[in-house]
CHARMM internal coordinates of N, CA and C (Angstrom, degrees):
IC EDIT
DIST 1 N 1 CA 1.4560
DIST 1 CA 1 C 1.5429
ANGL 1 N 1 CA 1 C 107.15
DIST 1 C 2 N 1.3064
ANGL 1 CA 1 C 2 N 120.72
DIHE 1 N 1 CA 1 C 2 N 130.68
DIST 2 N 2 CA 1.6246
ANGL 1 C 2 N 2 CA 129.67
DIHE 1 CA 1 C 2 N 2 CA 170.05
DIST 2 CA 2 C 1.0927
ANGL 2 N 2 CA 2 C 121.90
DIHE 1 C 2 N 2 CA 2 C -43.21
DIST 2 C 3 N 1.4671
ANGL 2 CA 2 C 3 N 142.98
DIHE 2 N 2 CA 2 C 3 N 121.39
DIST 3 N 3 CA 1.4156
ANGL 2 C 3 N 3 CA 101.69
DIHE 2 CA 2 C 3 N 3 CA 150.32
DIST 3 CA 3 C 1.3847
ANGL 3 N 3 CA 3 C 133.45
DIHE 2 C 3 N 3 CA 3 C -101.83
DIST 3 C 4 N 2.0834
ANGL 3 CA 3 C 4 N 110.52
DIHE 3 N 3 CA 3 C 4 N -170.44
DIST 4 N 4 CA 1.4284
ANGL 3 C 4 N 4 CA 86.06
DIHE 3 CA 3 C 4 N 4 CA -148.33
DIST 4 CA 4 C 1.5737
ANGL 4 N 4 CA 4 C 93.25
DIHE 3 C 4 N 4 CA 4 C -89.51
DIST 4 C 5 N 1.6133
ANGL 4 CA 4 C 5 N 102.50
DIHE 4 N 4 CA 4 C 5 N 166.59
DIST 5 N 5 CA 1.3658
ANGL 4 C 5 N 5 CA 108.07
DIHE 4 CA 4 C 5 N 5 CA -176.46
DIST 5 CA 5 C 1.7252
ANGL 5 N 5 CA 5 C 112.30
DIHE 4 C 5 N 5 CA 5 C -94.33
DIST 5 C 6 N 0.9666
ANGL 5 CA 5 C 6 N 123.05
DIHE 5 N 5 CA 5 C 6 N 125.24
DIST 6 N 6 CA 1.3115
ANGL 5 C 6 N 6 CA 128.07
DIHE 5 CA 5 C 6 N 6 CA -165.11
DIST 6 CA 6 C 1.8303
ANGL 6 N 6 CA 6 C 117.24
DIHE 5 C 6 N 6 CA 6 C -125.45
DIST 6 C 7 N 1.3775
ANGL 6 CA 6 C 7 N 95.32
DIHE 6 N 6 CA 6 C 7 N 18.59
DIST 7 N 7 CA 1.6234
ANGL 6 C 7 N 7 CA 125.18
DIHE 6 CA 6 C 7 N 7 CA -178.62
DIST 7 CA 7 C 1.5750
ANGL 7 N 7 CA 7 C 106.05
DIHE 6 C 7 N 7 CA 7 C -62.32
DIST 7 C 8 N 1.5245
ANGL 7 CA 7 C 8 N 113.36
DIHE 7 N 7 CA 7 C 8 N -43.25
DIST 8 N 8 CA 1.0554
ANGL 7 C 8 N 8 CA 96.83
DIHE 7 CA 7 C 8 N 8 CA -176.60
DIST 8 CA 8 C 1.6248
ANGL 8 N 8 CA 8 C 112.22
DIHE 7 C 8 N 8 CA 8 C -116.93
DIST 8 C 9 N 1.4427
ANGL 8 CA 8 C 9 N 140.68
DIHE 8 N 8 CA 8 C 9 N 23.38
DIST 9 N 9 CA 1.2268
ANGL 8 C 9 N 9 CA 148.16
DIHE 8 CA 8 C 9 N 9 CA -172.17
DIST 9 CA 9 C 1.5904
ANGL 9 N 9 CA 9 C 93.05
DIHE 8 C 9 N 9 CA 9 C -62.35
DIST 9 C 10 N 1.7106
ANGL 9 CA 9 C 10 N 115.82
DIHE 9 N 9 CA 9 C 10 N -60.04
DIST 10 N 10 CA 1.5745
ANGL 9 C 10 N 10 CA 109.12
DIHE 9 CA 9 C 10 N 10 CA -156.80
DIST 10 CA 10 C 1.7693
ANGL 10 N 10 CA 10 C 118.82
DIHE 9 C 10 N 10 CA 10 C -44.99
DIST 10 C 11 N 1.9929
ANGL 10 CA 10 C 11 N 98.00
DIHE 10 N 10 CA 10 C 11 N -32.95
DIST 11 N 11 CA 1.5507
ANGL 10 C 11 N 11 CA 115.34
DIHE 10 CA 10 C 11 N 11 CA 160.70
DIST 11 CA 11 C 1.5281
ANGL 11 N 11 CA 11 C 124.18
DIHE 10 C 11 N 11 CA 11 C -32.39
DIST 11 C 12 N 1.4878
ANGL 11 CA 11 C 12 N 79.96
DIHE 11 N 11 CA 11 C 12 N -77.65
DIST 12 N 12 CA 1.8503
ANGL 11 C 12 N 12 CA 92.07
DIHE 11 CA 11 C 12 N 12 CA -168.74
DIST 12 CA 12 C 1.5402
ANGL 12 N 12 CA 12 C 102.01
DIHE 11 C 12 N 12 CA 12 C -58.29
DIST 12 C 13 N 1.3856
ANGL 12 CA 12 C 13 N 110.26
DIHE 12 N 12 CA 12 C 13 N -34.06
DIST 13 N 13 CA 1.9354
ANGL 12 C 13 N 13 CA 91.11
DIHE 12 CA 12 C 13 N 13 CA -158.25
DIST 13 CA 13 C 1.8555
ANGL 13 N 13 CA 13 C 93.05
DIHE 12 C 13 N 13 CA 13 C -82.90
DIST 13 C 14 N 1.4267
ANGL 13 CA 13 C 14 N 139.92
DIHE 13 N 13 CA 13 C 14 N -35.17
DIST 14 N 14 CA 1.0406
ANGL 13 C 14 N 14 CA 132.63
DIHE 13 CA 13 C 14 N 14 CA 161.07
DIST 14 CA 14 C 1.6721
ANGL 14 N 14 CA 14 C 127.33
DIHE 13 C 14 N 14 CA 14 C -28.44
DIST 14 C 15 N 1.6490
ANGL 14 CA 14 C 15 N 98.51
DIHE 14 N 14 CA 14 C 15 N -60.71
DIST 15 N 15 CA 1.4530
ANGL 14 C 15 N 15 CA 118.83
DIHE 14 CA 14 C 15 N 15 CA 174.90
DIST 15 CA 15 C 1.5886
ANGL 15 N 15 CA 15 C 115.38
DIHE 14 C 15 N 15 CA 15 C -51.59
DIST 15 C 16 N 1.4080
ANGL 15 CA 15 C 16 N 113.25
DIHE 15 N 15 CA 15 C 16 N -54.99
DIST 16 N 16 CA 1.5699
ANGL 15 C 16 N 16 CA 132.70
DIHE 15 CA 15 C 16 N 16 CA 142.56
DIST 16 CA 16 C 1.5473
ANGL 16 N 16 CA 16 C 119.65
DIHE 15 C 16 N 16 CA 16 C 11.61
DIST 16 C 17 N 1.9321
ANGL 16 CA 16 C 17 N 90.63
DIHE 16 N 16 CA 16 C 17 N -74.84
DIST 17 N 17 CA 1.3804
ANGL 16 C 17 N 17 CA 96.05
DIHE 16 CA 16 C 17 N 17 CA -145.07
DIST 17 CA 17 C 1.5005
ANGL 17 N 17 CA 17 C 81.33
DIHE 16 C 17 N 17 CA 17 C -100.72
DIST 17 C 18 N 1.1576
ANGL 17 CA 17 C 18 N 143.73
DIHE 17 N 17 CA 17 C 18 N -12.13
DIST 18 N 18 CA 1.6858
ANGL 17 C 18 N 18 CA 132.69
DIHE 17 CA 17 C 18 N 18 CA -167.43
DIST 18 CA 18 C 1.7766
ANGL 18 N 18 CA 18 C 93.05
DIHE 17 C 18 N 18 CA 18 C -102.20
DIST 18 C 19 N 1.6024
ANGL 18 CA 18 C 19 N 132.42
DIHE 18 N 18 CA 18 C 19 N 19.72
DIST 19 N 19 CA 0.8295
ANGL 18 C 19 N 19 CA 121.22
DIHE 18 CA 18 C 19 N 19 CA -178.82
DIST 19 CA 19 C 1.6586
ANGL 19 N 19 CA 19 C 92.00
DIHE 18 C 19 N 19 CA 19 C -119.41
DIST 19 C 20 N 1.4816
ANGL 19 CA 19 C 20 N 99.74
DIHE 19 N 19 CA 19 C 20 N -43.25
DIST 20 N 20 CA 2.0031
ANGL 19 C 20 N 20 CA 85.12
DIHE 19 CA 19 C 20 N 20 CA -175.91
DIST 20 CA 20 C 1.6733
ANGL 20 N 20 CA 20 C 95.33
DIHE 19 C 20 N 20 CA 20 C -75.04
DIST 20 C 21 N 1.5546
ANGL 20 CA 20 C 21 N 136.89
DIHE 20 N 20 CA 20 C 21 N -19.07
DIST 21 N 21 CA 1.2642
ANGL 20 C 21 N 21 CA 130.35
DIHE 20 CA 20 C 21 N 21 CA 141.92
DIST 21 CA 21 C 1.6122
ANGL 21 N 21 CA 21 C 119.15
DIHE 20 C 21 N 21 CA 21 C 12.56
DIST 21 C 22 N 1.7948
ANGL 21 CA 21 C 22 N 74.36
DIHE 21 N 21 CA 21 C 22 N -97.82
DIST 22 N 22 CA 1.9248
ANGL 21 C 22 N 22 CA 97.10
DIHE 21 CA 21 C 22 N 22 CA 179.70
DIST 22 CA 22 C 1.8366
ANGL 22 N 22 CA 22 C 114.84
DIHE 21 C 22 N 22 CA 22 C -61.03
DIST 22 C 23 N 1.5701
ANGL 22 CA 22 C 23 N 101.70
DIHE 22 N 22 CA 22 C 23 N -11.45
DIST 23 N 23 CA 1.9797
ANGL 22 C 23 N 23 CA 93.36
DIHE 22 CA 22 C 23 N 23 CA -153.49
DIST 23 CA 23 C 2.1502
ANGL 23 N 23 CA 23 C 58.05
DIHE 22 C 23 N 23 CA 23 C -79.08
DIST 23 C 24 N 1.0020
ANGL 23 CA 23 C 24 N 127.84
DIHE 23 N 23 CA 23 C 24 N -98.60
DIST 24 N 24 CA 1.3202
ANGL 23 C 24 N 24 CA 159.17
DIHE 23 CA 23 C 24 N 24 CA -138.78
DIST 24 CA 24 C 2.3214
ANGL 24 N 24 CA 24 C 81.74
DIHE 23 C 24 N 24 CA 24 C -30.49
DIST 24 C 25 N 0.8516
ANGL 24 CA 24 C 25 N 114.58
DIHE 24 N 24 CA 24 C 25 N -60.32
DIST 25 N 25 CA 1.6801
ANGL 24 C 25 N 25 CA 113.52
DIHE 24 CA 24 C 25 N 25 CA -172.09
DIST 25 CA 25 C 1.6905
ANGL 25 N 25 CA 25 C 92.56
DIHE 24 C 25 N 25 CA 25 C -56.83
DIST 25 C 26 N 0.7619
ANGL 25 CA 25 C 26 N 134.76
DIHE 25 N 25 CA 25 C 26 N -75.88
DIST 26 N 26 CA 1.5747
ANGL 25 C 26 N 26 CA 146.82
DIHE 25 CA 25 C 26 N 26 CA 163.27
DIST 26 CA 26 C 1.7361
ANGL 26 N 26 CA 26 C 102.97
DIHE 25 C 26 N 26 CA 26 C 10.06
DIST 26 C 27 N 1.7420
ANGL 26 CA 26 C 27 N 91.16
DIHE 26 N 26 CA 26 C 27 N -83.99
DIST 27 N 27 CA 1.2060
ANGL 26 C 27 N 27 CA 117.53
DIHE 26 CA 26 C 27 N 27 CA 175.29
DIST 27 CA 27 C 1.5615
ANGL 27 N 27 CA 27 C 130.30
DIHE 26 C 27 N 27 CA 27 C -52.63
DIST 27 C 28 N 1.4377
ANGL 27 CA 27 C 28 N 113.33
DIHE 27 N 27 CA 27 C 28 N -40.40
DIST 28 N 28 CA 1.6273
ANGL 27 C 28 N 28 CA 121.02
DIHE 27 CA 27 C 28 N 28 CA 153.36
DIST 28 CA 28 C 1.2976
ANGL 28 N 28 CA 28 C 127.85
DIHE 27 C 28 N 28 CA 28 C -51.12
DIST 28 C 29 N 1.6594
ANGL 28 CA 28 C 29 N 104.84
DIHE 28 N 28 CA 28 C 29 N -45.96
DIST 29 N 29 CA 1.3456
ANGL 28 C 29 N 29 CA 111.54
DIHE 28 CA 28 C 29 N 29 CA -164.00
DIST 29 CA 29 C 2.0569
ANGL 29 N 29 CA 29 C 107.17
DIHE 28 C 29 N 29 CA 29 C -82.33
DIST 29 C 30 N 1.2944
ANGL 29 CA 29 C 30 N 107.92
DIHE 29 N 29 CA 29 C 30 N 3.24
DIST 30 N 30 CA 1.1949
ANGL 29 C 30 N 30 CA 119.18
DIHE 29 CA 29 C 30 N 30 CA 171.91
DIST 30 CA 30 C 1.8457
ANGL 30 N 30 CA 30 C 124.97
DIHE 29 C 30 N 30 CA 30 C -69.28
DIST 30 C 31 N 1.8352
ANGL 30 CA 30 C 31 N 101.12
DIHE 30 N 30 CA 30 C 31 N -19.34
DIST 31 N 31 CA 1.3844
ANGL 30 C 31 N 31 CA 98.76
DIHE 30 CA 30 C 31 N 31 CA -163.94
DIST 31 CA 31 C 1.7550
ANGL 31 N 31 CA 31 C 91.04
DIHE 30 C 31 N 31 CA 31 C -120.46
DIST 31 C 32 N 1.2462
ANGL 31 CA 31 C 32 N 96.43
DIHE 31 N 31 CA 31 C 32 N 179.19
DIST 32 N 32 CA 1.4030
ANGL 31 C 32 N 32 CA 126.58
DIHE 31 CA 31 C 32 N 32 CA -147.45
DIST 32 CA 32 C 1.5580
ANGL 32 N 32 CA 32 C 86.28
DIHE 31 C 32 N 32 CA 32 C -103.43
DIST 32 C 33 N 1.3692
ANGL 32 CA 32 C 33 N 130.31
DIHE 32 N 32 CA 32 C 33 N 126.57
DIST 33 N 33 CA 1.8169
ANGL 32 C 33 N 33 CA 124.19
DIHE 32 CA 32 C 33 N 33 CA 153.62
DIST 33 CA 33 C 1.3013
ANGL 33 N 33 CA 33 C 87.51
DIHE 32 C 33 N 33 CA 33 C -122.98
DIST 33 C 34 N 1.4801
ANGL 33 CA 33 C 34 N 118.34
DIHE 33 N 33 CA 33 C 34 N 140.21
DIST 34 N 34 CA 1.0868
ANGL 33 C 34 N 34 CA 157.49
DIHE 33 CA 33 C 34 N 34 CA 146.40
DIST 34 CA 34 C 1.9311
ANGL 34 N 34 CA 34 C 115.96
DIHE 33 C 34 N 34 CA 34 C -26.98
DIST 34 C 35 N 0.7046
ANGL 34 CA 34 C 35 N 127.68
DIHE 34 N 34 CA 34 C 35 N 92.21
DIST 35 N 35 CA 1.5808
ANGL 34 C 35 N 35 CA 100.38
DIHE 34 CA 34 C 35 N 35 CA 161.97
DIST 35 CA 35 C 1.3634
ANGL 35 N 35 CA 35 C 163.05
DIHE 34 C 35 N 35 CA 35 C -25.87
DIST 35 C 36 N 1.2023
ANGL 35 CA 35 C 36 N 170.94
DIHE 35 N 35 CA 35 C 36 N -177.96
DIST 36 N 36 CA 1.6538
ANGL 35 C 36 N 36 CA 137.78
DIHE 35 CA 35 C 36 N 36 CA -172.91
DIST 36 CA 36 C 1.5015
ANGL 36 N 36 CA 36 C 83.24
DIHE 35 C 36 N 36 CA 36 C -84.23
DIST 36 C 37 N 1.7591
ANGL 36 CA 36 C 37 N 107.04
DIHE 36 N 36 CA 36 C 37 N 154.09
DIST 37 N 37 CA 0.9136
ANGL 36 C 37 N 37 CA 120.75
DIHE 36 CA 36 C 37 N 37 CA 162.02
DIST 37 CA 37 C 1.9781
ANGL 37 N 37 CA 37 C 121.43
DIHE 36 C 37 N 37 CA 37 C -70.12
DIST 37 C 38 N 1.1917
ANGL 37 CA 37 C 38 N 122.67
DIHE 37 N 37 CA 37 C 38 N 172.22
DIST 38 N 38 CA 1.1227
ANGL 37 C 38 N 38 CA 122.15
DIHE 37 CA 37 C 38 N 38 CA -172.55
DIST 38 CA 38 C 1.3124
ANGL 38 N 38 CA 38 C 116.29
DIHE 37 C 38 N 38 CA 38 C -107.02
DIST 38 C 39 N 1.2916
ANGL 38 CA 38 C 39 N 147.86
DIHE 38 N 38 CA 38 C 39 N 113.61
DIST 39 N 39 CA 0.7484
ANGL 38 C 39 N 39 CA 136.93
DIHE 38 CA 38 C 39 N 39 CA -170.24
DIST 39 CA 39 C 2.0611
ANGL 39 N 39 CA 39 C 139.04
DIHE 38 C 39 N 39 CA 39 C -65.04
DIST 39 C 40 N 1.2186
ANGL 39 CA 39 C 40 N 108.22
DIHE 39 N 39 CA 39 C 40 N 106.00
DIST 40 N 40 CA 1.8962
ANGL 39 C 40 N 40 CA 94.07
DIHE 39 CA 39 C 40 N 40 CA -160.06
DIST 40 CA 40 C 2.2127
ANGL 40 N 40 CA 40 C 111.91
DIHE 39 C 40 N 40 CA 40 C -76.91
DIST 40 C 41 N 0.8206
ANGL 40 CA 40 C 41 N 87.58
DIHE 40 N 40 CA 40 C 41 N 149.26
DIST 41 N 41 CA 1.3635
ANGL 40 C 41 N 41 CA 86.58
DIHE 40 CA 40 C 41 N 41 CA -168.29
DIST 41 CA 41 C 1.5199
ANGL 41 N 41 CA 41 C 110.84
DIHE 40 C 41 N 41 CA 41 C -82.33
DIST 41 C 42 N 1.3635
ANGL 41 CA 41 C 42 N 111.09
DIHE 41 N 41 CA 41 C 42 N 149.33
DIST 42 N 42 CA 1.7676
ANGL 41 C 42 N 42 CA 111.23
DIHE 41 CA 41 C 42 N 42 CA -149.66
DIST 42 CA 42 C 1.8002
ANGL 42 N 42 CA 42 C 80.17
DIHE 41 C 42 N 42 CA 42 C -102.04
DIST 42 C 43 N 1.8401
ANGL 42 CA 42 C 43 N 94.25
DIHE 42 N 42 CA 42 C 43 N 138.66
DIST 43 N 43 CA 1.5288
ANGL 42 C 43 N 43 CA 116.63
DIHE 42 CA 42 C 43 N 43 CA 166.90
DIST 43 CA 43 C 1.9577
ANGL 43 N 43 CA 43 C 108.75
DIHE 42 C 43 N 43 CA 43 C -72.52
DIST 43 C 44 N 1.0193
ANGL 43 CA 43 C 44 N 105.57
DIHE 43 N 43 CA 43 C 44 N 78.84
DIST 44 N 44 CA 1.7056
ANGL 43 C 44 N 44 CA 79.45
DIHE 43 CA 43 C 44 N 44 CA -174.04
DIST 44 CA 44 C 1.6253
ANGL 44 N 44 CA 44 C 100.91
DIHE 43 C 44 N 44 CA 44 C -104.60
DIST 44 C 45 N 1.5137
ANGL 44 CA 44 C 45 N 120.68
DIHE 44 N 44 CA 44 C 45 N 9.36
DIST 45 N 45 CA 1.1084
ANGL 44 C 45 N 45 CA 134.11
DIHE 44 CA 44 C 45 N 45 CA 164.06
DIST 45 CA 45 C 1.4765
ANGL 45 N 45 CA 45 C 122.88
DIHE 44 C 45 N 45 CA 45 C -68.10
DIST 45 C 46 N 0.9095
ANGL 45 CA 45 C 46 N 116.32
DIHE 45 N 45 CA 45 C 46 N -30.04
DIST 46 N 46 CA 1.7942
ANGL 45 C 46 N 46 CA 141.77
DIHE 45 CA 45 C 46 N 46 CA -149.38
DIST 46 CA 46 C 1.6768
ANGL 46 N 46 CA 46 C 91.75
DIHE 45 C 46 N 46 CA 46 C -100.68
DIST 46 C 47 N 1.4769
ANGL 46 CA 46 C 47 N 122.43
DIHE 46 N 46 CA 46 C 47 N -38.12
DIST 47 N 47 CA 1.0605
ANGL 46 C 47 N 47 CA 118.65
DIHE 46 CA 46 C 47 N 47 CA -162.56
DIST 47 CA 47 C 2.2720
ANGL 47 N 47 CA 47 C 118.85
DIHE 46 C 47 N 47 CA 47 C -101.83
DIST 47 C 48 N 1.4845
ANGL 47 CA 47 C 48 N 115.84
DIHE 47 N 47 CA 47 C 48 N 115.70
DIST 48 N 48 CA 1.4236
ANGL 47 C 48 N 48 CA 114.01
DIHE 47 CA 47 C 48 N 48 CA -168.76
DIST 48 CA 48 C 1.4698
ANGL 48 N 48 CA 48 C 111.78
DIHE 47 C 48 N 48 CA 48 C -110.73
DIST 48 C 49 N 1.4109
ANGL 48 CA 48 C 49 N 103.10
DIHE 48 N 48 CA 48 C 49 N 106.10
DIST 49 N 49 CA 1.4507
ANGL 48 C 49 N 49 CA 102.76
DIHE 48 CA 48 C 49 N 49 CA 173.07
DIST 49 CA 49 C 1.6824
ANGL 49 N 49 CA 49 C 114.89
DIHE 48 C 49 N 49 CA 49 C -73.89
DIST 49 C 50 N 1.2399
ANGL 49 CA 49 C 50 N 131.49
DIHE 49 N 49 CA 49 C 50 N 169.04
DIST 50 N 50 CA 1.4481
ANGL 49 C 50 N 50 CA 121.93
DIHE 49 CA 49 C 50 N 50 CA -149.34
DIST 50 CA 50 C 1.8062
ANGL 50 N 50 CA 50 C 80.86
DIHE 49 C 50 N 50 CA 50 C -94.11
DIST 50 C 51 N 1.4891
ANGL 50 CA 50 C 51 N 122.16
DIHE 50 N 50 CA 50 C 51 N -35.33
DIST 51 N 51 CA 1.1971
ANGL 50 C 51 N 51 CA 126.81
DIHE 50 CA 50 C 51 N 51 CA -173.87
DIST 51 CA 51 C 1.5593
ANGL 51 N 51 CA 51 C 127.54
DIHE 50 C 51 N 51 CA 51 C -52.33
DIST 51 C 52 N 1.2293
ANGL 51 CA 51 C 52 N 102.17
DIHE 51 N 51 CA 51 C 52 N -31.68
DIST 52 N 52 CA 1.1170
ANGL 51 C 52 N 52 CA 129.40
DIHE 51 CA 51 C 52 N 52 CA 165.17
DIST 52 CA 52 C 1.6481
ANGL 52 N 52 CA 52 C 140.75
DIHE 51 C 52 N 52 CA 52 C -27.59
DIST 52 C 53 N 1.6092
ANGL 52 CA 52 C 53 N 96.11
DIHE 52 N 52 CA 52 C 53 N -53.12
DIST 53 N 53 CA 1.7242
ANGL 52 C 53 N 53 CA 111.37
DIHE 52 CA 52 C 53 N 53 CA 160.55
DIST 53 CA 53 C 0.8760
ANGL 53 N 53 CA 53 C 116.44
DIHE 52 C 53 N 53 CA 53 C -84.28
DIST 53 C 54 N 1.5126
ANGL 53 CA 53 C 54 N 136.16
DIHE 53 N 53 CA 53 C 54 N -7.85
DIST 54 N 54 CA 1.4192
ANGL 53 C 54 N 54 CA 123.58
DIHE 53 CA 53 C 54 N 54 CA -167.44
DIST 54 CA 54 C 1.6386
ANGL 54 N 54 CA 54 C 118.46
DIHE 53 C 54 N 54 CA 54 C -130.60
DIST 54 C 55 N 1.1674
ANGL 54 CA 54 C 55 N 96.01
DIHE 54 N 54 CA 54 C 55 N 158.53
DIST 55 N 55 CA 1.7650
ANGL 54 C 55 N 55 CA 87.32
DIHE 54 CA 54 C 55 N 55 CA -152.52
DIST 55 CA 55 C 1.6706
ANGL 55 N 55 CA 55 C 89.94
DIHE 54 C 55 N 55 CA 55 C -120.31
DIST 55 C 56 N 1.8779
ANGL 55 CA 55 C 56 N 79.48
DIHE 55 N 55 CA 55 C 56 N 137.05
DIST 56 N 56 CA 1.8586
ANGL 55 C 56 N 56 CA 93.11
DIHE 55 CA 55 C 56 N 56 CA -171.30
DIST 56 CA 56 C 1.4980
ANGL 56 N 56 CA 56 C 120.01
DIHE 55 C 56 N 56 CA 56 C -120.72
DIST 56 C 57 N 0.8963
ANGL 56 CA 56 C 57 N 120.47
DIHE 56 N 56 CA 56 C 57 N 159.03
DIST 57 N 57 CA 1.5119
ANGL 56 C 57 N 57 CA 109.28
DIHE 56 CA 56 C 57 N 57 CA -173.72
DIST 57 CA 57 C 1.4707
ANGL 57 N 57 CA 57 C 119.18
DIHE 56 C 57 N 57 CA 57 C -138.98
DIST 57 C 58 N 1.4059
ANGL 57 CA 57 C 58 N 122.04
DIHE 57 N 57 CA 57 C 58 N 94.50
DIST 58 N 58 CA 1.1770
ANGL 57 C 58 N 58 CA 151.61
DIHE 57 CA 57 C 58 N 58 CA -179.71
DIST 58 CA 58 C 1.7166
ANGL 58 N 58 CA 58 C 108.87
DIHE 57 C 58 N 58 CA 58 C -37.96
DIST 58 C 59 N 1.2431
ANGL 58 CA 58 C 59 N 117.42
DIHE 58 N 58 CA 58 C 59 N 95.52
DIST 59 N 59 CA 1.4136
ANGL 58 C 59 N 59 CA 100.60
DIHE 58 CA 58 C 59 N 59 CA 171.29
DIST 59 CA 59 C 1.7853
ANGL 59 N 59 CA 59 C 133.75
DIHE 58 C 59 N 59 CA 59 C -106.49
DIST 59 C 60 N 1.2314
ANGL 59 CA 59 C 60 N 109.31
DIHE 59 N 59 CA 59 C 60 N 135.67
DIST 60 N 60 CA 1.3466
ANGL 59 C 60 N 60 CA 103.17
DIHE 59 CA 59 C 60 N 60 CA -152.80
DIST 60 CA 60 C 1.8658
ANGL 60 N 60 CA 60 C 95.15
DIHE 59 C 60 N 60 CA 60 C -79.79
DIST 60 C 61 N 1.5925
ANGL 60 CA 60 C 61 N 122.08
DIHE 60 N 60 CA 60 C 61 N 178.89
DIST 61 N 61 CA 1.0979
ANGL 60 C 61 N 61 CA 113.70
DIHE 60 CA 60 C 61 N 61 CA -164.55
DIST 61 CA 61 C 1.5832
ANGL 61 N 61 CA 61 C 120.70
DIHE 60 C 61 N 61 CA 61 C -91.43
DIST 61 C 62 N 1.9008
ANGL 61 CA 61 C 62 N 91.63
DIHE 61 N 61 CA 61 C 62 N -19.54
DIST 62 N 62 CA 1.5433
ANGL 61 C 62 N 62 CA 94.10
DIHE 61 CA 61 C 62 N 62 CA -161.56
DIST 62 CA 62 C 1.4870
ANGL 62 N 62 CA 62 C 85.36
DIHE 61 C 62 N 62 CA 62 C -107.16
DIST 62 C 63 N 1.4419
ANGL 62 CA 62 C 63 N 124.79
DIHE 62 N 62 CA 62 C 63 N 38.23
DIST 63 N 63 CA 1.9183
ANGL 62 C 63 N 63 CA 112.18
DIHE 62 CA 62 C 63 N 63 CA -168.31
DIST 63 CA 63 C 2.2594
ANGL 63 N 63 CA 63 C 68.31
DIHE 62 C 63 N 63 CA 63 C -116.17
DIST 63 C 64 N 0.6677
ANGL 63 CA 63 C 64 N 99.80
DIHE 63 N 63 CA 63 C 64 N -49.33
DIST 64 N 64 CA 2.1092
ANGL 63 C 64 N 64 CA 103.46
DIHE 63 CA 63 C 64 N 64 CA 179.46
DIST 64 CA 64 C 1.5120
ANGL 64 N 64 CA 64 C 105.71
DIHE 63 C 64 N 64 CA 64 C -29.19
DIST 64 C 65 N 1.1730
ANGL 64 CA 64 C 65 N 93.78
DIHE 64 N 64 CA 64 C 65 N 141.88
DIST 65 N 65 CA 1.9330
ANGL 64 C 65 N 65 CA 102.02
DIHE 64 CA 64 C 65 N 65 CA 171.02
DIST 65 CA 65 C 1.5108
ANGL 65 N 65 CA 65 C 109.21
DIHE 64 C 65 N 65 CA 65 C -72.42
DIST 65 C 66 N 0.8548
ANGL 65 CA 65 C 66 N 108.47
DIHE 65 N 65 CA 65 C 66 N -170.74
DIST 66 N 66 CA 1.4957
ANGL 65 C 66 N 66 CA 108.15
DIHE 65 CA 65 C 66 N 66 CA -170.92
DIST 66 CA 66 C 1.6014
ANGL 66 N 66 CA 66 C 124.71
DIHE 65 C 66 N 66 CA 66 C -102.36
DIST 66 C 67 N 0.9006
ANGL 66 CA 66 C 67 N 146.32
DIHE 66 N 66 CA 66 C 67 N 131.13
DIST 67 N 67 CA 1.8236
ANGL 66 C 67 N 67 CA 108.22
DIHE 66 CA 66 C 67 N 67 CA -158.39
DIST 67 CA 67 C 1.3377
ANGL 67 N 67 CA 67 C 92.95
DIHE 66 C 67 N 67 CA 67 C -131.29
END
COOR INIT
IC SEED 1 N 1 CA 1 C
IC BUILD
């Protein structure tokens, strides 16, 4: 029985991978990416919650007298 010859595998699978390599750079370098976007600056001036003017006062349960 022959055996198998495996002289030239390290070739082909090298050749292989530096060929879908180039297809895949090829293929990327075909499209368009955008640049970072810019960031817009937030209105948080512009905006009045009704809560806002008026001043509240949170009372805790055990700060209470006792009734």
């Amino acid at each position: 029985m022959p055996q198998l010859d495996t002289s030239t595998w390290f070739t082909m699978i090298f050749s292989m991978f530096l060929t879908l390599f180039i297809l895949f750079q090829l293929k990327i370098s075909n499209h368009y990416y955008p640049e970072n976007p810019m960031t817009k600056p937030a209105k948080i001036a512009g905006q009045h919650n009704p809560w806002e003017n008026k001043w509240t006062k949170i009372y805790s349960l055990l700060s209470l007298p006792p009734q």
